[in-house]
C-alpha positions, -999 to 999 in steps of 0.1 A, spaced: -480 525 65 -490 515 97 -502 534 134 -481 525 159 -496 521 195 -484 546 215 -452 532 230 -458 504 254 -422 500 271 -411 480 301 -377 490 319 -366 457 341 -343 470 370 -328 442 389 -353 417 388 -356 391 416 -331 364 416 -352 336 397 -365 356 371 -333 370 367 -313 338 363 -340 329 332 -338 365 315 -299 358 317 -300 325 301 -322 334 273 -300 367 263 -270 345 266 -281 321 240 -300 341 215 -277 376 218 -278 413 208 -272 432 174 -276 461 150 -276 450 118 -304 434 102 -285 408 80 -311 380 94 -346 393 78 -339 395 41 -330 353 44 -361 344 66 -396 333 50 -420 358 43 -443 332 60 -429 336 90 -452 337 120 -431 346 149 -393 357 146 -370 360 174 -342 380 163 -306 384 182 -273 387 178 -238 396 191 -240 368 214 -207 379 228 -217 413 239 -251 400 254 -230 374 273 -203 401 289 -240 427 293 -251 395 313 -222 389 330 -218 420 345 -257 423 356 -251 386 369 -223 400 391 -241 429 404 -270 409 415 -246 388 436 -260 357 411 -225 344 410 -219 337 440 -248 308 434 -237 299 405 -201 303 396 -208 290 358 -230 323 350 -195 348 357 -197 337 315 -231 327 302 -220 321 267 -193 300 275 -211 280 299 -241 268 276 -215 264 247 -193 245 267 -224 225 281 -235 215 242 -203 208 229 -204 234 203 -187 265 195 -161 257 172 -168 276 135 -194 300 155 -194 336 146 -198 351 181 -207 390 172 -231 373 147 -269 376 146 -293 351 148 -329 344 138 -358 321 143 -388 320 122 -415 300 139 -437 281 109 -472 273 99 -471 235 111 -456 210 81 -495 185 80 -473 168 51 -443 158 78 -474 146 108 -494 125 79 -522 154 72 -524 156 111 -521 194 127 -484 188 134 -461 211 157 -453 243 143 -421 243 122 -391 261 125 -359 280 107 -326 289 127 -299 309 114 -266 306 134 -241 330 126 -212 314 116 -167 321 104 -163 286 93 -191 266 84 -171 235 81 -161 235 118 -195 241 129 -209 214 116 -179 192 129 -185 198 162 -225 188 161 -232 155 183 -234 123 158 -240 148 127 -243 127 93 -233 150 63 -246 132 26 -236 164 -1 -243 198 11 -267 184 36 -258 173 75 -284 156 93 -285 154 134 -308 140 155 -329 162 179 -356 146 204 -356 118 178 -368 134 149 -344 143 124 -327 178 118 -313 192 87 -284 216 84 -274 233 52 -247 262 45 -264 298 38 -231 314 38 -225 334 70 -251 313 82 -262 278 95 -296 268 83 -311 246 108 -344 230 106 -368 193 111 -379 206 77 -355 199 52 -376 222 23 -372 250 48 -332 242 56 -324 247 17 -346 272 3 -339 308 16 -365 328 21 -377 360 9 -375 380 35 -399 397 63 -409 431 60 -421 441 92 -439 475 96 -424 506 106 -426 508 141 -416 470 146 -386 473 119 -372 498 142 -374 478 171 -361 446 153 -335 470 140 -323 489 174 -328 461 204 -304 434 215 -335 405 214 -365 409 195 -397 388 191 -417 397 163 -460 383 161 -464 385 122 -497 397 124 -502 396 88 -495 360 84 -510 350 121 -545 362 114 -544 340 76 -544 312 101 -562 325 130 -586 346 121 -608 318 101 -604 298 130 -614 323 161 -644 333 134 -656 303 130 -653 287 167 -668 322 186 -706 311 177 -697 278 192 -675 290 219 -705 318 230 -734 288 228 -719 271 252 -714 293 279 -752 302 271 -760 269 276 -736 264 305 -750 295 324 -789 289 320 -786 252 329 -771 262 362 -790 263 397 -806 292 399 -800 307 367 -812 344 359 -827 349 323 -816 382 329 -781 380 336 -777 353 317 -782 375 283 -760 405 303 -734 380 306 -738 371 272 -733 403 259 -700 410 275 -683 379 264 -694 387 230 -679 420 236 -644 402 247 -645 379 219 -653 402 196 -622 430 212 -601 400 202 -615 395 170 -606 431 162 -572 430 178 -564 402 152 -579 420 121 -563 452 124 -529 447 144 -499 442 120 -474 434 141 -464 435 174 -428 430 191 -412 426 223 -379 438 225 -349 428 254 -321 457 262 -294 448 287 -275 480 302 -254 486 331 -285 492 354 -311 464 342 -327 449 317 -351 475 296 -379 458 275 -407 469 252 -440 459 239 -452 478 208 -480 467 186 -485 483 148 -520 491 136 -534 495 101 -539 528 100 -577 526 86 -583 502 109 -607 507 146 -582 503 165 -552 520 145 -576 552 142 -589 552 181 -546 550 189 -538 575 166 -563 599 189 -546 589 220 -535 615 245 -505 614 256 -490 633 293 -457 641 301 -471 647 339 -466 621 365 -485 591 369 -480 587 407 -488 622 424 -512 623 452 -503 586 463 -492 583 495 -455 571 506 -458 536 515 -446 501 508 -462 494 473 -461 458 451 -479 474 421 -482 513 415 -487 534 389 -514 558 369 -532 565 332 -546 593 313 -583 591 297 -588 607 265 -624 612 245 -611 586 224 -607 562 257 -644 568 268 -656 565 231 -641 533 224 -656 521 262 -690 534 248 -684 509 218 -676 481 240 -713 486 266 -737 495 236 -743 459 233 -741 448 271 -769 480 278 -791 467 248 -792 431 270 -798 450 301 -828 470 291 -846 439 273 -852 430 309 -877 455 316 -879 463 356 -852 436 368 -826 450 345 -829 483 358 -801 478 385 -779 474 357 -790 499 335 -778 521 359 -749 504 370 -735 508 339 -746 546 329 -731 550 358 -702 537 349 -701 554 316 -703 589 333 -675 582 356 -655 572 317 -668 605 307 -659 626 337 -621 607 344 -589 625 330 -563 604 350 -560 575 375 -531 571 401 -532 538 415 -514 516 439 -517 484 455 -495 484 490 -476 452 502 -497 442 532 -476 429 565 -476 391 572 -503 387 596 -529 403 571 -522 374 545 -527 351 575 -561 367 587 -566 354 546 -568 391 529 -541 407 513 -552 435 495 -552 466 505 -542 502 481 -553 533 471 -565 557 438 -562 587 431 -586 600 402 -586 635 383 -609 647 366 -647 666 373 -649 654 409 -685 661 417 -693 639 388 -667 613 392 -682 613 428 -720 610 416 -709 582 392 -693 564 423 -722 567 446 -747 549 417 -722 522 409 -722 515 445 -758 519 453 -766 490 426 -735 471 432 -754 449 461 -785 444 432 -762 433 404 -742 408 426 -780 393 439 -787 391 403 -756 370 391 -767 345 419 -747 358 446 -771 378 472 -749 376 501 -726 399 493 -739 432 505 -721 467 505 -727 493 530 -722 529 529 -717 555 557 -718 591 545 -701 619 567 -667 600 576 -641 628 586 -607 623 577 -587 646 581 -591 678 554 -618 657 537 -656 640 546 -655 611 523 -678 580 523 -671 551 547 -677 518 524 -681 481 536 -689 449 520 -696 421 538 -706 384 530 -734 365 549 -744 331 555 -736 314 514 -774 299 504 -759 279 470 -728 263 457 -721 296 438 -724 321 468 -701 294 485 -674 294 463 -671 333 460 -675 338 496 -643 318 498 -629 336 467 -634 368 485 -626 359 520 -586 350 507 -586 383 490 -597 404 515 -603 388 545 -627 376 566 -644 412 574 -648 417 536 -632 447 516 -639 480 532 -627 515 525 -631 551 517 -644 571 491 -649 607 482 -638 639 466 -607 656 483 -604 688 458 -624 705 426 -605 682 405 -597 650 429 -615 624 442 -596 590 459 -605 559 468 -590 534 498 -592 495 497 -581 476 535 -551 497 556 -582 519 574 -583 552 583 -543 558 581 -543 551 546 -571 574 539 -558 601 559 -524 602 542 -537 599 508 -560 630 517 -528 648 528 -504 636 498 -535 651 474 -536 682 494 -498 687 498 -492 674 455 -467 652 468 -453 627 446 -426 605 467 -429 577 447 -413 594 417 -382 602 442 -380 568 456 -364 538 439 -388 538 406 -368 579 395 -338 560 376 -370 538 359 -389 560 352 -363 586 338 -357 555 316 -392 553 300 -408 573 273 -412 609 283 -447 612 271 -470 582 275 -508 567 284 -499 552 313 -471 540 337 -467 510 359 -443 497 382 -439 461 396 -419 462 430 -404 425 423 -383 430 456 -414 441 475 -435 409 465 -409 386 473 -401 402 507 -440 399 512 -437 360 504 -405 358 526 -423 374 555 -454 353 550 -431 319 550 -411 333 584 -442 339 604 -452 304 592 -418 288 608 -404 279 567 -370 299 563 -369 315 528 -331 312 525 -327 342 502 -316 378 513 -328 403 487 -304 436 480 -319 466 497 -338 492 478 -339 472 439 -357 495 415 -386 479 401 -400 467 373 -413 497 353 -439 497 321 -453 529 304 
């Protein structure tokens, strides 16, 4: 018995062209299928398994998206995937086409690389009719009894008869021994069991190997970035032991992601509209993290209301549950117990981060977006500019906000950059709503480290530095602008005011409608939008792009 995290799902709706030409190519070699005939024969072992099958169906599924893309047109040979790459290898003959297929990625073979930590080893089951014929058609194949050897980036490759399958492996013990199965958990069995391509982490066999060896490598890894960090110019004692404590935090997240997680897939649907994939990770049940999922909220409400129309690359929203700002608690005890062992010049962070705990405390849900910006703001060197949109106890969230940014300028002097200054002008009308006018600027860089951020900064956001506004907009709203000035305040005040929700009636609907009904969060990935962006950016620089995208593509949705 496992807890399932609550569905992670991606829906892919005609991708860009290049992306879409490698998802193709994988799901025309490795397939679709519904019957689980491939997990009883694979090693218990296993680490990772990639299951598939039907290859026919995936390559006609392919096809067709391949067409409607206008793909073909490029490249003539992809009007039949299958046939292509089969054609292209020689094989084919003796190959079951509405077979599955598996791959069970291996604990390296030491024994095969002389004691050495060798490549990880691996088991393929090709479907097969005639077993015979396959193995006819394989490039310079040497068959000695039941066994066929081929050669394969000049190591050796052994092929055996499993029945309805081809065993193929470099490891000959693993080629002629069937396995005992894997028994996935619940959640992931129903994902290897219902989508057309499947890759299953084996949690349970992954963390026998890994876990001993992330265990004993995080004292080493977190001495030297102590050692790293105080042997730098300028170094502060203070933030050095701050820092400190929040990579031991990271380290330690993934220590407990390993521990309790059982499994976790990723799983590739082709349909008529797109291709549809999800990411789902099973949790012990007992476990930290299976108890804090299992308390999850979940919302049927929309995850983009209150953001204004508008050109976005990346959009999309997440509910906050007790559970959420319990486990962030668990994650700052430590960092805060660093911070107040230094006295008087830790107190900018102290409150920095209470702050930030309130504002955990006080959040219910977070809208976000992040707008494609028009060419001549990438060349000015900034490119971001979006807009938030958070629900929850507004006068709080907006009290939390003003302390995070009234230390913000002391906690950036402390981690050795004290040029980077923000600036906040109360009283700013726009339109319904008097937010806070927000600007941070960078001055002249006094060390290598200041230097290097300025620079870090100045590409991001440009040379004037980020600015924006901030504020509450309604007893239960408060938003938050980044770059596109006043205008994109003053329509996020009005889209809050009015509830409007365009995005959900623009191109992401038929996505969305296609993700799970209730959910954590929601994001979309507006591929078409970022490569117009890049086109634009090339055209104003004189370098034609060459590639005309379909008008109004659905993005890339996850929830």
């Amino acid at each position: 018995m496992t807890q399932t995290l609550r569905p992670i799902s991606v829906v892919a709706r005609r991708v860009a062209r290049g992306a879409a030409v490698v998802a193709c190519a994988v799901a025309a070699l490795v397939g679709t299928g519904a019957n689980a005939q491939v997990l009883p024969l694979l090693p218990s072992e296993s680490l990772v398994v990639i299951k598939v099958n039907n290859l026919q169906a995936v390559s006609d599924k392919a096809a067709g998206l391949i067409k409607d893309w206008g793909l073909d047109q490029m490249r003539p040979e992809l009007t039949d995937p299958l046939g292509s790459v089969l054609t292209m290898t020689g094989m084919g003959a003796g190959l079951d086409k509405a077979g599955e297929v598996g791959v069970a990625i291996m604990p390296p073979n030491q024994a095969a690389a002389g004691g050495r930590q060798g490549p990880p080893d691996f088991l393929a089951l090709v479907p097969v009719t005639d077993y015979k014929a396959f193995i006819g058609a394989l490039p310079k194949a040497t068959t000695e009894g039941e066994l066929t050897t081929i050669k394969a980036g000049g190591r050796p490759v052994f092929v055996t008869n499993w029945g309805k399958y081809a065993a193929v492996s470099p490891n000959q013990a693993l080629a002629t021994t069937k396995g005992q199965g894997i028994v996935p958990p619940p959640a992931s069995a129903k994902e290897l069991a219902t989508k057309d391509v499947v890759v299953f982490a084996n949690f349970k066999e992954i963390r026998k190997i890994a876990l001993p060896q992330f265990q004993m490598m995080k004292p080493f890894i977190l001495a030297q970035m102590n050692q790293g960090m105080q042997q730098a110019p300028n170094a502060n004692p203070q933030m050095t032991a701050m820092v400190s404590a929040y990579m031991g935090q990271i380290l330690s997240g993934v220590e407990t992601f390993m521990t309790d997680a059982d499994g976790v897939t990723f799983g590739i649907t082709l349909d008529k509209d797109g291709i549809s994939t999800t990411l789902l990770t099973d949790f012990s049940p007992g476990s930290y993290l299976g108890k804090a999922v299992a308390g999850a909220k979940n919302t049927g409400d929309s995850l983009t209301g209150g953001l204004p129309a508008g050109k976005y690359m990346i959009y999309g929203g997440m509910v906050f549950s007790p559970n959420s700002a319990a486990m962030f608690n668990d994650f700052l005890g430590p960092i805060e117990k660093a911070v107040a062992g230094a006295g008087d010049a830790g107190k900018p962070a102290a409150a920095y981060f209470a702050a930030t705990r309130d504002f955990m405390g006080a959040v219910r849900q977070m809208n976000f977006g992040l707008m494609a910006p028009p060419a001549n703001a990438l060349q000015g060197g900034g490119f971001v500019q979006g807009v938030s949109v958070m629900t929850g106890d507004a006068d709080k969230l907006a009290a939390a906000m003003k302390t995070i940014s009234d230390n913000s300028t002391a906690m950036m002097a402390a981690s050795g950059m004290g040029n980077i200054k923000t600036v906040v002008t109360p009283g700013a009308q726009v339109g319904a709503a008097t937010l806070d006018k927000y600007a941070t600027t960078y001055g002249e860089p006094q060390n290598a480290q200041e230097q290097q951020m300025s620079v870090f900064m100045e590409m991001i956001y440009g040379k004037g530095g980020p600015s924006g506004y901030v504020g509450k907009v309604a007893a239960d709203k408060m938003i938050q602008t980044i770059g596109g000035g006043e205008a994109l305040a003053a329509s996020a005040v009005q889209a809050v005011g009015q509830n409007a929700d365009p995005i959900a009636q623009g191109a992401a609907a038929n996505v969305l409608a296609k993700l799970p009904k209730e959910r954590v969060a929601v994001m979309f990935v507006a591929v078409d939008q970022i490569a117009t962006t890049v086109l634009d950016v090339m055209a104003a620089k004189g370098v034609p792009g060459g590639v005309k995208l379909p008008p109004n593509l659905p993005p890339v949705g996850a929830a």
